[in-house]
One Martini backbone bead per residue (centre of mass of N, CA, C, O) as a GRO file, in nm:
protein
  290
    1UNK     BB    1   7.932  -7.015   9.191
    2UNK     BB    2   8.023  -7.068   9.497
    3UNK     BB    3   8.233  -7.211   9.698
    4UNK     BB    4   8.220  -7.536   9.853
    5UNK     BB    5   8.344  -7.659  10.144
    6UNK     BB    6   8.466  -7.994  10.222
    7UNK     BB    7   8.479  -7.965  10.511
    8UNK     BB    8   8.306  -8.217  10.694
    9UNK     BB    9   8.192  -8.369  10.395
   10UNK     BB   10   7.976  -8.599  10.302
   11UNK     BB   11   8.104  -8.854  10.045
   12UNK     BB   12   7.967  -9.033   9.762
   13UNK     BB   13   8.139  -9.322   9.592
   14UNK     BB   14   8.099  -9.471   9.311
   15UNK     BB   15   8.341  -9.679   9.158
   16UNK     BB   16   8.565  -9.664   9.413
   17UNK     BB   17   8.820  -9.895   9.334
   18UNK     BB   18   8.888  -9.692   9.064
   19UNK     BB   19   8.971  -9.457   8.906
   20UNK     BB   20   8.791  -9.182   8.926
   21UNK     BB   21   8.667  -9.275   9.204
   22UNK     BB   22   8.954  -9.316   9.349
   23UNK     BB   23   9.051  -9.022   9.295
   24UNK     BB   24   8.823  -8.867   9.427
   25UNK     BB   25   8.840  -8.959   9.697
   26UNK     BB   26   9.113  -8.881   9.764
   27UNK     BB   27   9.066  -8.562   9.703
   28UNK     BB   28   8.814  -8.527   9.884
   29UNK     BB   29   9.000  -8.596  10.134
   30UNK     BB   30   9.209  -8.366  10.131
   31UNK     BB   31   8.966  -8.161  10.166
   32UNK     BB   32   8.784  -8.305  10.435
   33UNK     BB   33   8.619  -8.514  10.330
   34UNK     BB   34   8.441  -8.755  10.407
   35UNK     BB   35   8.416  -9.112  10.279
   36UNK     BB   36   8.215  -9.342  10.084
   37UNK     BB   37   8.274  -9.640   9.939
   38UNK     BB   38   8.152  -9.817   9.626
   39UNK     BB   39   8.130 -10.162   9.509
   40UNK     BB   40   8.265 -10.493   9.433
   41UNK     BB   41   8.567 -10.432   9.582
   42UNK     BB   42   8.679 -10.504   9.868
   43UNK     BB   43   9.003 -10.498   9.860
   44UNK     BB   44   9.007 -10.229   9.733
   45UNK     BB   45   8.839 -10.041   9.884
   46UNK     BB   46   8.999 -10.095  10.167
   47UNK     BB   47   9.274  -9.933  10.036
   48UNK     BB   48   9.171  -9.714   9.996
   49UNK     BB   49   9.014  -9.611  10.276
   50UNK     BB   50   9.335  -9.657  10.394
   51UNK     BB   51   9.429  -9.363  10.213
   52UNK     BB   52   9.287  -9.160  10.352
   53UNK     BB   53   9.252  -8.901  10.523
   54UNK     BB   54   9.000  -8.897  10.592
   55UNK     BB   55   8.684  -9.018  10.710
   56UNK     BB   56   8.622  -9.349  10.633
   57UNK     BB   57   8.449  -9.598  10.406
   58UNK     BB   58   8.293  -9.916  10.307
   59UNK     BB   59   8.080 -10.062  10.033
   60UNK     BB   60   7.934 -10.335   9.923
   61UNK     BB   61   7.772 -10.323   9.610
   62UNK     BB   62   7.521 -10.293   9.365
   63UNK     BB   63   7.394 -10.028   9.212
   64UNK     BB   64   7.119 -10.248   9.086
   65UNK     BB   65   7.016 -10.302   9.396
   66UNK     BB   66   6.828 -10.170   9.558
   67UNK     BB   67   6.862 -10.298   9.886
   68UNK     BB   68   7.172 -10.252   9.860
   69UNK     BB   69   7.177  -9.952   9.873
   70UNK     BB   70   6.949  -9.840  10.074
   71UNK     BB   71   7.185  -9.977  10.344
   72UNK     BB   72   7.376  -9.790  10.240
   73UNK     BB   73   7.208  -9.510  10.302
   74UNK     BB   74   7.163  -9.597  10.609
   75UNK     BB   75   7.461  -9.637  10.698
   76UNK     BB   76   7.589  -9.406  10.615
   77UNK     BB   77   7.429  -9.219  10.815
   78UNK     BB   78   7.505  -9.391  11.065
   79UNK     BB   79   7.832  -9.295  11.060
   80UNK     BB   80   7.829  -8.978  10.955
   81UNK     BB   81   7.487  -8.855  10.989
   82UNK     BB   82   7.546  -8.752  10.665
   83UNK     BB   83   7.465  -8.667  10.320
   84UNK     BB   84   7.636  -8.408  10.050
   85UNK     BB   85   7.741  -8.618   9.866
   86UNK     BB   86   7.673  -8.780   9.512
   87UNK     BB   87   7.881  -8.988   9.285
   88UNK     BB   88   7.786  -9.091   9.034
   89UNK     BB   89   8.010  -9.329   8.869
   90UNK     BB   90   7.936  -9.587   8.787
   91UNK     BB   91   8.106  -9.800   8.503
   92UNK     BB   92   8.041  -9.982   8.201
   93UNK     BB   93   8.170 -10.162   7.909
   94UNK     BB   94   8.163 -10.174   7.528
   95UNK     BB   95   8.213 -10.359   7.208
   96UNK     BB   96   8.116 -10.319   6.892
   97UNK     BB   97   7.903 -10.456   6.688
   98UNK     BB   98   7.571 -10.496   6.731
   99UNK     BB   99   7.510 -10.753   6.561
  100UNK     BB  100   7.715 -10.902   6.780
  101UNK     BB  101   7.647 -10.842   7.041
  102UNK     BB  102   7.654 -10.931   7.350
  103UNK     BB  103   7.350 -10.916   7.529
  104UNK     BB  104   7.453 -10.982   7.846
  105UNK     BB  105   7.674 -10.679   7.807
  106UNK     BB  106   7.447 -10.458   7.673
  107UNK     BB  107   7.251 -10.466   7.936
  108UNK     BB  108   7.498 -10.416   8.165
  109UNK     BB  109   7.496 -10.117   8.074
  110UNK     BB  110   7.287  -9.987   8.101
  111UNK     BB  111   7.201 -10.092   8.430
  112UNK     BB  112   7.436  -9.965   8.546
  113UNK     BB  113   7.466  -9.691   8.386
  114UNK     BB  114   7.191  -9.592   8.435
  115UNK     BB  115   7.018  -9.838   8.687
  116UNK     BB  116   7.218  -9.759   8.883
  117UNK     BB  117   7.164  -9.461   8.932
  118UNK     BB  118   6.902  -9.438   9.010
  119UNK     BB  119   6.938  -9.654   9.256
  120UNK     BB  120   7.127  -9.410   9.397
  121UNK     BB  121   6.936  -9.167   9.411
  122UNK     BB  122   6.713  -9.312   9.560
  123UNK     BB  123   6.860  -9.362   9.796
  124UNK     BB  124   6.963  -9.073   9.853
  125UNK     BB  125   6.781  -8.813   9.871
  126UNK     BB  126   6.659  -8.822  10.141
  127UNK     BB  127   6.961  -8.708  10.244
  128UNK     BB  128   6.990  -8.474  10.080
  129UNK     BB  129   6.771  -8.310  10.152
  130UNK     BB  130   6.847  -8.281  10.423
  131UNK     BB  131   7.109  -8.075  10.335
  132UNK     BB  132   7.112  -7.988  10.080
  133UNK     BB  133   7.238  -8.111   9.846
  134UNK     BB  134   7.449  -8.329   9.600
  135UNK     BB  135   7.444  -8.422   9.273
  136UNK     BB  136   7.680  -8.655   9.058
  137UNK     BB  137   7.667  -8.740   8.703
  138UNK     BB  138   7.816  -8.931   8.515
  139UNK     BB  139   7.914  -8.909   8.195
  140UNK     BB  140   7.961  -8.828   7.862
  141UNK     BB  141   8.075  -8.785   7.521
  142UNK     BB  142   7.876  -9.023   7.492
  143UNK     BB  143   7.599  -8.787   7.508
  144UNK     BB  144   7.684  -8.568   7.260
  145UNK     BB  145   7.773  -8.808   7.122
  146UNK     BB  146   7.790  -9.068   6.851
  147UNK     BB  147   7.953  -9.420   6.821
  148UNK     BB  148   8.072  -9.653   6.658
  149UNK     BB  149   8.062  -9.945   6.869
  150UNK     BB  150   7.884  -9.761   7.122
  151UNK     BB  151   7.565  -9.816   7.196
  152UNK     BB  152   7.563  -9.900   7.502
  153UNK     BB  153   7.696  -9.661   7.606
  154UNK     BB  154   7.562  -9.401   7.464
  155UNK     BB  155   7.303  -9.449   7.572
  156UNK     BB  156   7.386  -9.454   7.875
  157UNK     BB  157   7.477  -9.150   7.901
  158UNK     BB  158   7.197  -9.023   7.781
  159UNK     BB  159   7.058  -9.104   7.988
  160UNK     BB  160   7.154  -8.985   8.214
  161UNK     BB  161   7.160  -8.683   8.132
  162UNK     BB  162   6.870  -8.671   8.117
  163UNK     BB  163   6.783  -8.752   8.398
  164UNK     BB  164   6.915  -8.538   8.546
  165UNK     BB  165   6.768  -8.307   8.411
  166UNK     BB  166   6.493  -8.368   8.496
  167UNK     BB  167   6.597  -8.373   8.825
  168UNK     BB  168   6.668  -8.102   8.863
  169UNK     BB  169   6.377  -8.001   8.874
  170UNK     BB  170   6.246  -8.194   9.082
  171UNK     BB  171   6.443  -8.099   9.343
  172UNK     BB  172   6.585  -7.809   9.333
  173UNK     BB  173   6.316  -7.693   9.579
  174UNK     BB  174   6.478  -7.875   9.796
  175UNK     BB  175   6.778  -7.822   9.806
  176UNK     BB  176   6.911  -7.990   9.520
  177UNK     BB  177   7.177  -8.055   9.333
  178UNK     BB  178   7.261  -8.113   8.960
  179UNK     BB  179   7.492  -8.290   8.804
  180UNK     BB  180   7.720  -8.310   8.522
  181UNK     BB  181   7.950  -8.524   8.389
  182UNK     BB  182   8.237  -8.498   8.156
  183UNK     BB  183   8.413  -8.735   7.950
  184UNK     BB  184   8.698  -8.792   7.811
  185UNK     BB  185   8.926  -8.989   7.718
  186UNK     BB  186   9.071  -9.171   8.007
  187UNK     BB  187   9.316  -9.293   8.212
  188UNK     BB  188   9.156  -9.599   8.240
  189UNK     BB  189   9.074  -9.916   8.244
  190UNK     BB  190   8.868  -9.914   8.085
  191UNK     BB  191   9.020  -9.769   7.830
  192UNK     BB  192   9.261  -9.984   7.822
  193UNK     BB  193   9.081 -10.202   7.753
  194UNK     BB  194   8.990 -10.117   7.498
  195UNK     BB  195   9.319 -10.073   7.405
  196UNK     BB  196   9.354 -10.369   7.316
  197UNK     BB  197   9.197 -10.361   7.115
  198UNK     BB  198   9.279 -10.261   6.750
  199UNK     BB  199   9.000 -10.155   6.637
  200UNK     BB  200   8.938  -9.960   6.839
  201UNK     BB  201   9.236  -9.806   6.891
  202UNK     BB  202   9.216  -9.728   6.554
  203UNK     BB  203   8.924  -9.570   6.579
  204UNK     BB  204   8.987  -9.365   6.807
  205UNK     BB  205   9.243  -9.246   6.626
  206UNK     BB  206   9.050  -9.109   6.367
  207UNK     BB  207   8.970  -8.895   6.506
  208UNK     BB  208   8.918  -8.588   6.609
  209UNK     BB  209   9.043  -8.317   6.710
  210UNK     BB  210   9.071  -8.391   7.038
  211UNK     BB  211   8.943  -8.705   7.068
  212UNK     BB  212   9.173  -8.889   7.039
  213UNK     BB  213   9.237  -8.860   7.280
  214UNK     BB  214   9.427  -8.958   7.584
  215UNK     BB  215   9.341  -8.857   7.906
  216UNK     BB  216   9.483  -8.741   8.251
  217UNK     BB  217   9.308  -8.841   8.532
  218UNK     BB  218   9.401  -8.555   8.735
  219UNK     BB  219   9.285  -8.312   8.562
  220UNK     BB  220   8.985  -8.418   8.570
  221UNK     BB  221   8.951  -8.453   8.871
  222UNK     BB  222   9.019  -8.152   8.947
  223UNK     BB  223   8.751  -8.059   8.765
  224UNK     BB  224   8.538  -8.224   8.953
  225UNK     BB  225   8.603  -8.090   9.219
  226UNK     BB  226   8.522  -7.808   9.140
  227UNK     BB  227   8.253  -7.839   9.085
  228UNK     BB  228   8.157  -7.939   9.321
  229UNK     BB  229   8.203  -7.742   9.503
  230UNK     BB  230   7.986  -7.562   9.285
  231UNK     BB  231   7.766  -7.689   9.227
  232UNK     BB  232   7.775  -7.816   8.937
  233UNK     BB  233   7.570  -7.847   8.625
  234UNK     BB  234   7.839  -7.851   8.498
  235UNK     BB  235   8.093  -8.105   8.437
  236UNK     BB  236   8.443  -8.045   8.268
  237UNK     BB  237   8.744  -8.264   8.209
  238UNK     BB  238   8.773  -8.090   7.962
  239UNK     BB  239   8.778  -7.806   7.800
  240UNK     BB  240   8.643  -7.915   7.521
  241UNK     BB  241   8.301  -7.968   7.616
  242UNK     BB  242   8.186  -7.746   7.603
  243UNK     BB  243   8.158  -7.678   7.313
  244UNK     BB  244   8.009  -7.930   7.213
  245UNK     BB  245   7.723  -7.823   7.278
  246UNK     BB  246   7.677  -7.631   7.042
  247UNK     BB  247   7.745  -7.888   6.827
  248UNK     BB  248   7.560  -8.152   6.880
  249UNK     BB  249   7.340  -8.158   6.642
  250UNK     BB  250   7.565  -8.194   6.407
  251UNK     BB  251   7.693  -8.507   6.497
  252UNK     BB  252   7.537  -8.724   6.340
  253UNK     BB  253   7.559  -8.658   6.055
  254UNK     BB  254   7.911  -8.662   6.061
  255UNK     BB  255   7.928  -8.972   6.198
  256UNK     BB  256   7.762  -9.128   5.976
  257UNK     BB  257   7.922  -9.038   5.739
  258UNK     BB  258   8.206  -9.122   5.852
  259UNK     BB  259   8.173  -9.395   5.992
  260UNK     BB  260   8.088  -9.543   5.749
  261UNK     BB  261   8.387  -9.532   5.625
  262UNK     BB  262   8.531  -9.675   5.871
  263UNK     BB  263   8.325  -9.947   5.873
  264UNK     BB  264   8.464 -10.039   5.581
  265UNK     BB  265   8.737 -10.043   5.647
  266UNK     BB  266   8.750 -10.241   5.918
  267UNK     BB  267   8.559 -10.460   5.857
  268UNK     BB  268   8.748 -10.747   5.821
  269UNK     BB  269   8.808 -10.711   6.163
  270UNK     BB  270   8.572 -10.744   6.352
  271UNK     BB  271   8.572 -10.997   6.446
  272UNK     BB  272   8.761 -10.976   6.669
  273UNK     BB  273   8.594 -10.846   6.886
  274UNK     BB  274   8.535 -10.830   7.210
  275UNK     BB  275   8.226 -10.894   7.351
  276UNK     BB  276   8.265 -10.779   7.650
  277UNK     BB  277   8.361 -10.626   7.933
  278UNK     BB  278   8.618 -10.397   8.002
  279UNK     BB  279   8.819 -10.418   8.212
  280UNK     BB  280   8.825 -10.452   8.562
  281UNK     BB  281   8.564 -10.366   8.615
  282UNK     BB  282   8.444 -10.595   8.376
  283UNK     BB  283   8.501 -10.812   8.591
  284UNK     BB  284   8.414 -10.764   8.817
  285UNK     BB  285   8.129 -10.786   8.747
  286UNK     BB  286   8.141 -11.077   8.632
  287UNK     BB  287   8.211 -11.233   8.895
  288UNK     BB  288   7.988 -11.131   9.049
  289UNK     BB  289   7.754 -11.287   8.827
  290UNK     BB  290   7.905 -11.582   8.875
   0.00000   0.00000   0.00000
């Protein structure tokens, strides 16, 4: 599809506080898009908001709250009065053996990163129709492959991205277009916050490569930029992740068979893992809800 100009479009970027959010407001900010910035942390928002090119806004939001997602969609259209794109983005991780896992982090990762995405949507859609927008969902390279000890993610990430083929089907002929975007290991708190446990980075590092590696935030924000633009259905930040989807289906006995092999070898260390939300992003989360 034939780029779509960003001058004077309205884009709602959730989780927009660092990371991927931060930067992609930035990014879409510079190319003339209006960015209402959606998140946790509001003084980290506000300093976001304050150095954006164009004509910004923030909101205090728990992306899984209905209510408050709701009247951020009704104030986003009243500020600014249309939104033509929304991307979920918001999402906290763990890690760990599940059988050891935190419950009330492992479901902390569902809500945030699935039925946070949903109610985001929920709230965003009839303002989308209205414009014929764009939603993109990020998902991730743990939505195409399984791995061990990231069980509440890779569910997280597996569940938007069916839910979003789904929404595509249902809002298309509304003239309303759903992207998914997939992101392996990028430089971002979420991925340092998990680089701090030792056995987690050194199980990551043990991947096949290109998996292996933790990329560069600017090159992967700017090929989801370029998605945008092209309202595109399928939006990948490294570029070998395009290939992935082709061998998908042979990824679980692959990862079962390697898996088993290499938590074998880390079990005496296992007991270590810190087992709540990773990373600054996973701290503003349990803040907000202490």
């Amino acid at each position: 599809m034939s780029k779509v100009s960003l001058e004077g479009q309205v884009a709602v970027v959730t989780g927009a506080a660092r990371g991927v959010g931060e930067l992609l407001a930035r990014k879409l900010s510079a190319r003339g898009a209006k960015v209402a910035l959606v998140g946790l942390e509001p003084d980290e928002l506000k300093q976001v908001a304050g150095r954006l090119h164009a004509d910004a806004d923030w909101w205090h939001a728990d992306v899984t709250d209905h209510e408050a997602m709701a009247r951020v969609a009704r104030e986003v259209k009243e500020r600014f009065g249309k939104v033509d794109i929304v991307v979920a983005n918001a999402g906290v991780a763990t890690g760990g053996p599940f059988v050891d896992s935190d419950p009330v982090a492992w479901r902390r990762v569902i809500e945030v990163n699935l039925i946070g995405s949903a109610v985001t949507a929920r709230a965003f859609l009839p303002v989308l129709m209205e414009s014929r927008g764009y939603l993109l969902q990020i998902a991730s390279l743990a939505a195409i492959t399984p791995a061990p000890m990231m069980t509440a993610y890779c569910a997280s990430k597996s569940g938007v991205e069916a839910y979003a083929h789904s929404l595509r089907a249902e809002v298309g002929y509304k003239g309303v277009r759903v992207g998914v975007g997939y992101l392996s290991w990028t430089d971002t708190d979420m991925v340092r916050g998990a680089d701090q446990d030792d056995v987690m980075r050194e199980l990551r590092q043990r991947l096949p490569w290109p998996s292996n590696k933790t990329y560069p935030l600017g090159p992967a924000v700017d090929r989801i930029v370029a998605g945008i633009e092209r309202r595109s259905s399928h939006v990948y930040a490294q570029w070998w992740l395009r290939g992935m989807q082709g061998v998908r289906g042979y990824l679980p006995g692959i990862i079962g068979a390697v898996g088993q092999r290499e938590m074998r070898r880390f079990e005496p260390r296992l007991d270590s893992i810190r087992t709540g939300l990773v990373g600054a992003g996973g701290a503003a989360d349990e803040a907000e809800r202490d």
